[in-house]
C-alpha positions in Angstrom: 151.1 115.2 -3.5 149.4 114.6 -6.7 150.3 113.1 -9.9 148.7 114.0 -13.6 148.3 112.5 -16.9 148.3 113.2 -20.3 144.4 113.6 -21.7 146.0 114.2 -24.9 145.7 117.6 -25.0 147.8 120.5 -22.8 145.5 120.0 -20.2 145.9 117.8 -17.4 144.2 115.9 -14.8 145.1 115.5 -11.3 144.9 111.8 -10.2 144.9 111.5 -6.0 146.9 109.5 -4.5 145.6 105.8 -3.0 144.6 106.3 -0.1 146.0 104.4 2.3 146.0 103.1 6.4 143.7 103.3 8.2 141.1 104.6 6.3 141.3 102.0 3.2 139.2 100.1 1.5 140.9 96.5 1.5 139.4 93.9 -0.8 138.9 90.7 -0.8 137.4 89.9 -4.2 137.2 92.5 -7.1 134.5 94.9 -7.1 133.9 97.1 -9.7 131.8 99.9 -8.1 130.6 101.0 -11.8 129.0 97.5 -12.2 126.9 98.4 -8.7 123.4 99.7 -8.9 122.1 99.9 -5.6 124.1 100.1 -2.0 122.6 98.6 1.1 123.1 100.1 4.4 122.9 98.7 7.8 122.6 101.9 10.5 123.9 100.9 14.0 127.7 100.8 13.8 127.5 101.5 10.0 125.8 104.3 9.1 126.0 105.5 13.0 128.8 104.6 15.1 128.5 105.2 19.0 131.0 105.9 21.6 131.3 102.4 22.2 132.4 102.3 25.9 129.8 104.6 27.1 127.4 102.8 24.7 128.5 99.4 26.4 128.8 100.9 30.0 125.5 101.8 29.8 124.3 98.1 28.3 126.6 96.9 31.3 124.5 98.8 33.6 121.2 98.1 32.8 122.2 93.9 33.2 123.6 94.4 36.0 120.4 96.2 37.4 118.0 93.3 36.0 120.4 90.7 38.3 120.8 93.0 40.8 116.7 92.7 40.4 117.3 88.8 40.6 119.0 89.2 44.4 122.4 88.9 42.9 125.5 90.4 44.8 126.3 92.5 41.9 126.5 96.0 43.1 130.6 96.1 43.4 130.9 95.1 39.9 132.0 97.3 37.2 132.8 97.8 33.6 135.9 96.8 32.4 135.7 98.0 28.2 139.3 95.6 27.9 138.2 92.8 29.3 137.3 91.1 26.2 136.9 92.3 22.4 135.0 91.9 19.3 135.5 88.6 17.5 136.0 86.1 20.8 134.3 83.3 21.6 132.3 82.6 24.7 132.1 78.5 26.0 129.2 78.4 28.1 130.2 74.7 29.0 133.7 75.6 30.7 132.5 79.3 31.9 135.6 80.7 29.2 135.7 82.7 26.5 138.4 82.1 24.2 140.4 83.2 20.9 140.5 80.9 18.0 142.1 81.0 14.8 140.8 80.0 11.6 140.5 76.5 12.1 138.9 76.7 15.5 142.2 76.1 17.7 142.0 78.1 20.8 145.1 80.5 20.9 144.1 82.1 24.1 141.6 81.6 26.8 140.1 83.1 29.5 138.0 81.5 32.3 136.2 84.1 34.6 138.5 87.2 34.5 141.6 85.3 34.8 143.7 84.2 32.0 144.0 80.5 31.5 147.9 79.2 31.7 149.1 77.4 28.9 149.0 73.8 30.5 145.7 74.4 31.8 144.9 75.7 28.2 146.2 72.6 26.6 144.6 70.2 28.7 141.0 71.8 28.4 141.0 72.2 24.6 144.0 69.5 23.2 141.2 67.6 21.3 138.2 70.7 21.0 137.6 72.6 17.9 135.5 76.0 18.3 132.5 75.0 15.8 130.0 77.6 15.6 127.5 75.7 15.1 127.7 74.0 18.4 125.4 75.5 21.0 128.4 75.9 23.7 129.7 78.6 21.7 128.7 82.0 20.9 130.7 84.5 18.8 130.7 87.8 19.8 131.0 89.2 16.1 129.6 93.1 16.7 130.6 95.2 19.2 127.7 94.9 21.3 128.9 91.6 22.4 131.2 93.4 24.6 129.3 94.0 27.8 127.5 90.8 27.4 131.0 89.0 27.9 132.5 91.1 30.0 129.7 90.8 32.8 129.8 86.7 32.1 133.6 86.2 32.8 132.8 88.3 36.1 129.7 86.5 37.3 131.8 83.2 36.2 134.0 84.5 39.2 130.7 85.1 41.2 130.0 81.6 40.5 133.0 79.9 41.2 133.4 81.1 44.4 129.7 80.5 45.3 128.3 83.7 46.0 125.3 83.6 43.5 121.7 82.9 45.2 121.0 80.2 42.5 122.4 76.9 41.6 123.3 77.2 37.6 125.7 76.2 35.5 127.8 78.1 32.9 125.1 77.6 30.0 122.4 78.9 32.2 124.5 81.6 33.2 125.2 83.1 29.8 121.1 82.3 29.1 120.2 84.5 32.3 122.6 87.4 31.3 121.4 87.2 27.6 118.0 87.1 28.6 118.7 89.9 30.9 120.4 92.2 28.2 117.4 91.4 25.9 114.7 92.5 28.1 116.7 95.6 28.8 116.8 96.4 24.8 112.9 95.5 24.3 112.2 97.8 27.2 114.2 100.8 24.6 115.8 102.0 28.2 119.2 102.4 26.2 117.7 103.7 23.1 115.7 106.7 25.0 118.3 107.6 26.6 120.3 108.0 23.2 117.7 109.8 21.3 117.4 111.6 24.6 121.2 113.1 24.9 122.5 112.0 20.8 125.5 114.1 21.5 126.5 112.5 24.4 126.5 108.8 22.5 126.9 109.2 18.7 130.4 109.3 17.5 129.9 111.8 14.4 131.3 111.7 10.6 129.8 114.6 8.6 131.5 112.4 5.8 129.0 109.7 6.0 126.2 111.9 4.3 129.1 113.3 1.5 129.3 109.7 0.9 126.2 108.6 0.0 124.9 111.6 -1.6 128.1 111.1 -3.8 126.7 107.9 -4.9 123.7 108.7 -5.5 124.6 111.2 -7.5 126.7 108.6 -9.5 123.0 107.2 -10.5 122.8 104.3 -7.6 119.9 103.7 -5.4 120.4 104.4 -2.3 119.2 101.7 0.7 118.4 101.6 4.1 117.7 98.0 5.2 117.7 98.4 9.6 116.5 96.1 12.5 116.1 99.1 13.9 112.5 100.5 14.8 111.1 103.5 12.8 110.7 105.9 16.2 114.7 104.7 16.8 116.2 104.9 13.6 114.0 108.0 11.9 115.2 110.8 14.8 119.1 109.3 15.2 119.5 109.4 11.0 118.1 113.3 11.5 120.8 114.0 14.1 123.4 112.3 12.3 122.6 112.9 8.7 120.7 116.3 8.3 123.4 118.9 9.7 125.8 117.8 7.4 123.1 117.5 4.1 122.9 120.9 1.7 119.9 123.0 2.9 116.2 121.3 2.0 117.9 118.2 2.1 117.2 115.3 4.4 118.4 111.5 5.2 115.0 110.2 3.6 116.2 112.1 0.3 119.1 109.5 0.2 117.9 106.4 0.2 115.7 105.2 -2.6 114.0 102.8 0.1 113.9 102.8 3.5 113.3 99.8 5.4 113.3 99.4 9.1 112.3 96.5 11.6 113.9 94.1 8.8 114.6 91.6 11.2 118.0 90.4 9.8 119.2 87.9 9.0 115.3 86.4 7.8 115.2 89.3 5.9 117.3 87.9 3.4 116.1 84.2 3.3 112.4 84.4 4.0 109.5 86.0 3.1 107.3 88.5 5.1 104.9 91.4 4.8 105.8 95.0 4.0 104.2 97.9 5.9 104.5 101.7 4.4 105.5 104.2 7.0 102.8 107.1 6.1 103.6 109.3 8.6 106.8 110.6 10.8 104.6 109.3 13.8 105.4 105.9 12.7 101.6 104.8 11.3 101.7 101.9 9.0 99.6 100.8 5.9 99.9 96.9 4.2 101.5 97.1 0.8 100.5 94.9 -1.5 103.0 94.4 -4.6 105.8 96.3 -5.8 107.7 98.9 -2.8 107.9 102.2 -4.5 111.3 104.7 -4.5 110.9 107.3 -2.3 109.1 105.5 0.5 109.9 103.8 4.2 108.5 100.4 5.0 108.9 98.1 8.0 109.4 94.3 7.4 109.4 93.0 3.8 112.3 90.8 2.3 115.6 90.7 -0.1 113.3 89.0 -3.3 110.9 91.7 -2.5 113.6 95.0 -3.2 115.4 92.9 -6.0 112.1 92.8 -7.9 110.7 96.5 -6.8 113.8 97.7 -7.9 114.2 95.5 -11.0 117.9 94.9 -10.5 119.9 91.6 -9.9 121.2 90.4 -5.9 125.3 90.3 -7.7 124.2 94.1 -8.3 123.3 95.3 -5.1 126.1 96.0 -2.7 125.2 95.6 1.3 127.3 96.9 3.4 126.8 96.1 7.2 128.9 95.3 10.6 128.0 91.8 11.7 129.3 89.3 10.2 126.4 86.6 10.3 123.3 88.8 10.2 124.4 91.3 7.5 127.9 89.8 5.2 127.0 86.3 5.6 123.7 86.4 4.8 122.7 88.8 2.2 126.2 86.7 0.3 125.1 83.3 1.0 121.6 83.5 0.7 120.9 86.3 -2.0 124.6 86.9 -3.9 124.5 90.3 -3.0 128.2 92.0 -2.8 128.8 92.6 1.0 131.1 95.2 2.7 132.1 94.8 6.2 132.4 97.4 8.7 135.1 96.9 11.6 135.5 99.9 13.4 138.2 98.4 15.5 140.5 98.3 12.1 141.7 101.8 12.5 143.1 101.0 16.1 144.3 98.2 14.9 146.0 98.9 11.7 147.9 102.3 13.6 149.0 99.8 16.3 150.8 97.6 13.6 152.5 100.4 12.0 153.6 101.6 15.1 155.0 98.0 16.0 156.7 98.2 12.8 160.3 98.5 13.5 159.9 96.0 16.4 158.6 93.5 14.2 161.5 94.0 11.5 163.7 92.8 14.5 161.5 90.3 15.2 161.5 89.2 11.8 165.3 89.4 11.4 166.0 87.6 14.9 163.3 84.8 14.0 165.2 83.8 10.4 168.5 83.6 12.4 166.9 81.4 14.7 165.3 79.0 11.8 169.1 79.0 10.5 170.6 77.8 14.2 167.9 75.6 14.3 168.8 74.3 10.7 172.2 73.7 11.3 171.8 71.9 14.9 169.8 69.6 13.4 172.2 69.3 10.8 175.0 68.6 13.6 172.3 65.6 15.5 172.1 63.8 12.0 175.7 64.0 10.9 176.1 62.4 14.7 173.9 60.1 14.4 174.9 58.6 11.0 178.4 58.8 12.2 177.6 57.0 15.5 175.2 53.7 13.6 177.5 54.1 10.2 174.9 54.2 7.7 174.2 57.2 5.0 177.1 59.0 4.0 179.1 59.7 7.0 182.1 62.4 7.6 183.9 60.6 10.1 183.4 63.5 12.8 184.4 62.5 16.3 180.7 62.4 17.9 182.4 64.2 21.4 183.3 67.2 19.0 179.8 67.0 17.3 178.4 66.7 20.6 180.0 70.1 22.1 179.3 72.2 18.6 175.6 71.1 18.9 175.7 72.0 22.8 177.7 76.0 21.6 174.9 76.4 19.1 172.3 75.7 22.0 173.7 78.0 23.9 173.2 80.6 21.2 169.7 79.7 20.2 168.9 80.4 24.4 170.5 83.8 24.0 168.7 84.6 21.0 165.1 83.6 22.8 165.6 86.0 25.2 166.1 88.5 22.9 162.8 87.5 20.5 160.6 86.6 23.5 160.0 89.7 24.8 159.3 91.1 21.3 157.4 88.7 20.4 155.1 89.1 23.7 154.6 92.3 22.7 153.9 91.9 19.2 151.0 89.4 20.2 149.3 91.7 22.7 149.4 95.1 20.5 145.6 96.8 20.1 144.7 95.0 23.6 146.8 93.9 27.0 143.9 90.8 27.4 143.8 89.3 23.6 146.1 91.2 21.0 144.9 92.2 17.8 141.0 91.4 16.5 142.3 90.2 13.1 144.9 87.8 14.3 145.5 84.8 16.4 149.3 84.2 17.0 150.6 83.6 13.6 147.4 83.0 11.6 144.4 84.8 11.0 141.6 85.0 13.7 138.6 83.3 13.2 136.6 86.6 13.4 138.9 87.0 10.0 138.5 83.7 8.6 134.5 84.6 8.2 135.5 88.2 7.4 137.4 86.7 4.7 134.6 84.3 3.3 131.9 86.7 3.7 132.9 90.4 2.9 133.8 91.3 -0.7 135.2 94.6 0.9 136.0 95.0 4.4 136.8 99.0 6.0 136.5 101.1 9.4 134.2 103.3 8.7 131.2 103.7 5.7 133.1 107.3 5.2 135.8 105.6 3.7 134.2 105.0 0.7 134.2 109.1 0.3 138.2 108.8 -0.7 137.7 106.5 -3.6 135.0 107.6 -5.5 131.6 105.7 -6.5 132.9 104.6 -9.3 136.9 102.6 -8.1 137.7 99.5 -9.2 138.5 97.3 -6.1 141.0 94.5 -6.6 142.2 92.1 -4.6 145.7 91.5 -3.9 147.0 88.1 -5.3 146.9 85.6 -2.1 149.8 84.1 -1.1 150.8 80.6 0.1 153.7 78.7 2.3 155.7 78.0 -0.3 155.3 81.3 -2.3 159.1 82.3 -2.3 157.0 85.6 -1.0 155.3 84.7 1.7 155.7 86.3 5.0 158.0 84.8 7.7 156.4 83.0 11.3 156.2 86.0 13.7 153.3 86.3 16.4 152.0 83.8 19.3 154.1 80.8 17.8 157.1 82.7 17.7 156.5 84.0 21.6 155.6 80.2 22.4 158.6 79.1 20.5 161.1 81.6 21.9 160.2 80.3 25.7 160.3 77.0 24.8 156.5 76.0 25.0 155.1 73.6 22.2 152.2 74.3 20.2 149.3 72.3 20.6 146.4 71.5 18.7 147.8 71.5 15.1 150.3 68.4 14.9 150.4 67.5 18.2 
């Protein structure tokens, strides 16, 4: 359905309508697109998505190879893509990996592939924050995190019940499984096999290309700014980008620049040489001053495009999928506008929708619960004034207080069974293991809290940009707070602890 609008004359224009779930664009601060010259764009899960469980399996594989190499029992193990999700935490010191919210209170944990119980919960993490910047963590913020995690919690198992041929702890662990994953993406044994079979791995959008053509077009440099290698990156962008480009054009006839082997995040923070790709075979020749439109390079650094291209960092919008190495950095370090790319969104966002009428009873049981729960307080205080005769005072026999308080007990028990299982099922939506990526009970994840900080604009896919034009006018919603008469009621992991009777713990205890 379209509406139209008076251009002061008898013709009229359609206007399309906003588009909305999942494929938005949702803002976090304004961006006017019109007021963006140039657009960054990372390639692996931005520009080129993969089928992420057989690109995982397959990540999954070669560690377990390299510690079956080792002598480590690991041939019965296999790949589990819901054991863990994007934005967790691993603890190398307990052998866990957990979910935290955006204070660093762990919501959920996990230690080997068992979930923790809440007690046991409590007592490891009553007084631990999750603080990044601690070596015991490391937060899985892309989605190739997943089979990294996913073999740890198992060989935690491994280890637990002594069946691994070395004596390690959890640090070393996670060090010998990163270490292994490494060495397997140094050898490119995953990468040839994509370029290989491309079909088989890459999840195509022929709307990608329609994109950015689109905005350059509009009159905006295009950029490609990739860790990616030149052999890797040149031959997946012609299988993704060239079928769905008008004939005689190419990916390279999109992007303004070209820059692979960037080595993000340095690239945006320090400096380092530029090398011109001068030939498809990937030969290289020094540059020396300015990088010039039309050309690839390897290396270089965020000062070096700003100044090639003559343009400020607050008018150059990156858009990426990790949160430290592509968002973080290029805002923190350089001011450039960031989008984020969360493929997960879409699954997520459908999931809520779906959920939808659950939640509205959820909602609707939870604020006649906070009335019971009013008024029995209510009933304890009148008692209690009555019973020491100080405050104003009814005069209430205490027995009959007594047996109303004990009747509205009774209700509020009724009325927890009825919210806990909803409310179980509201906190485990998207996955069994963890819930939702963007949430952690009631408050945001912490995955969201440095989505939130980082990434101007956040989206599932780069082809969502397509549906709002080069030229939109992003704004962000107006933010609400507790007491905004507004603001959304309690529903999520508090209310499933509260409707079984489990105290939170962490904040306020």
């Amino acid at each position: 359905m379209e509406a139209t609008v008076s251009a002061g004359t008898d013709r009229h224009a359609p206007i399309p309508e906003a588009f909305e779930h999942p494929r938005g664009l949702f803002c976090n601060r304004t961006l006017n697109l019109r007021n963006i010259q140039a657009v960054g764009y990372d390639m692996d899960y931005t520009l080129v998505h993969y089928h992420v469980e057989l690109w995982e399996e397959r990540a999954y594989a070669y560690v377990r190879q390299g510690l079956a190499a080792r002598g480590w029992p690991v041939q019965d193990l296999e790949f589990d893509p819901a054991l863990v999700i994007q934005g967790l935490i691993v603890d190398t010191e307990r052998g866990n990996v957990v979910k935290a919210n955006r204070f660093g209170y762990i919501k959920r944990a996990y230690h080997g592939t068992k979930e923790m119980a809440y007690g046991d919960m409590r007592d490891a993490y009553r007084r631990t924050l999750v603080d990044l910047h601690a070596p015991r963590w490391r937060f899985m913020n892309t989605l190739f995190s997943i089979s990294e995690a996913g073999i740890y919690l198992q060989l935690v198992d491994l280890l637990d019940a002594g069946k691994l041929p070395e004596r390690i702890g959890y640090d070393d662990l996670y060090r010998i499984v990163r270490q292994t994953l490494d060495a397997a993406h140094v050898e490119g044994l995953l990468k040839a096999e994509i370029l290989a079979d491309p079909q088989r791995f890459v999840d195509d959008d022929p709307e990608v290309p329609l994109a950015l053509l689109d905005q350059k077009m509009a009159g905006k440099k295009g950029l490609l700014i990739t860790n990616s290698d030149w052999d890797y990156a040149a031959p997946l962008l012609t299988y993704a980008f060239d079928p769905h480009l008008p004939d005689g054009m190419t990916w390279r006839d999109l992007f303004d620049l070209a820059i692979v082997g960037a080595r993000k995040p340095a690239f945006f923070n320090e400096t380092a040489p530029a090398f011109e790709v001068v030939s498809d075979d990937g030969t290289l020749r020094p540059v020396r001053g300015a990088l010039e439109e039309g050309r690839a390079y390897v290396g270089g650094h965020a000062a070096l495009v700003e100044a090639s291209l003559g343009i400020r960092g607050d008018q150059i919008l990156y858009v990426g999928d990790h949160v430290w190495a592509d968002v973080r950095a290029s805002k923190r370090l350089n001011r450039w506008r960031t989008a984020l790319v969360l493929r997960s969104l879409e699954d997520e966002i459908e999931a809520m929708e779906s959920f939808e009428p659950q939640q509205e009873r959820l909602r609707t049981l939870m604020r006649r619960k906070e009335r019971l729960e009013a008024y029995a307080s209510a009933i304890r205080l009148e008692r209690q004034r009555n019973v020491e005769g100080y405050g104003p005072q009814t005069g209430r026999d205490p027995d009959a207080l007594d047996e109303e308080f004990q009747h509205v007990r009774q209700v509020l028990v009724e009325l927890d069974t009825e919210i806990a299982p909803l409310a179980a099922a509201s906190s485990r939506l998207v996955n069994e293991n963890w819930g939702p990526t963007l949430r952690a009970g009631n408050d945001k994840s912490l995955l969201a809290s440095q989505l939130e900080a980082s990434a101007d604009v956040y989206t599932a896919r780069v082809s969502n940009f397509l549906h709002y034009t080069p030229f939109v006018y992003l704004r962000s919603p107006r933010g609400t707070l507790p007491h905004d008469a507004a603001a959304p009621q309690a529903e999520g992991l508090e209310q499933a602890a509260d409707a079984m009777g489990v105290e939170d713990f962490g904040e306020g205890s």
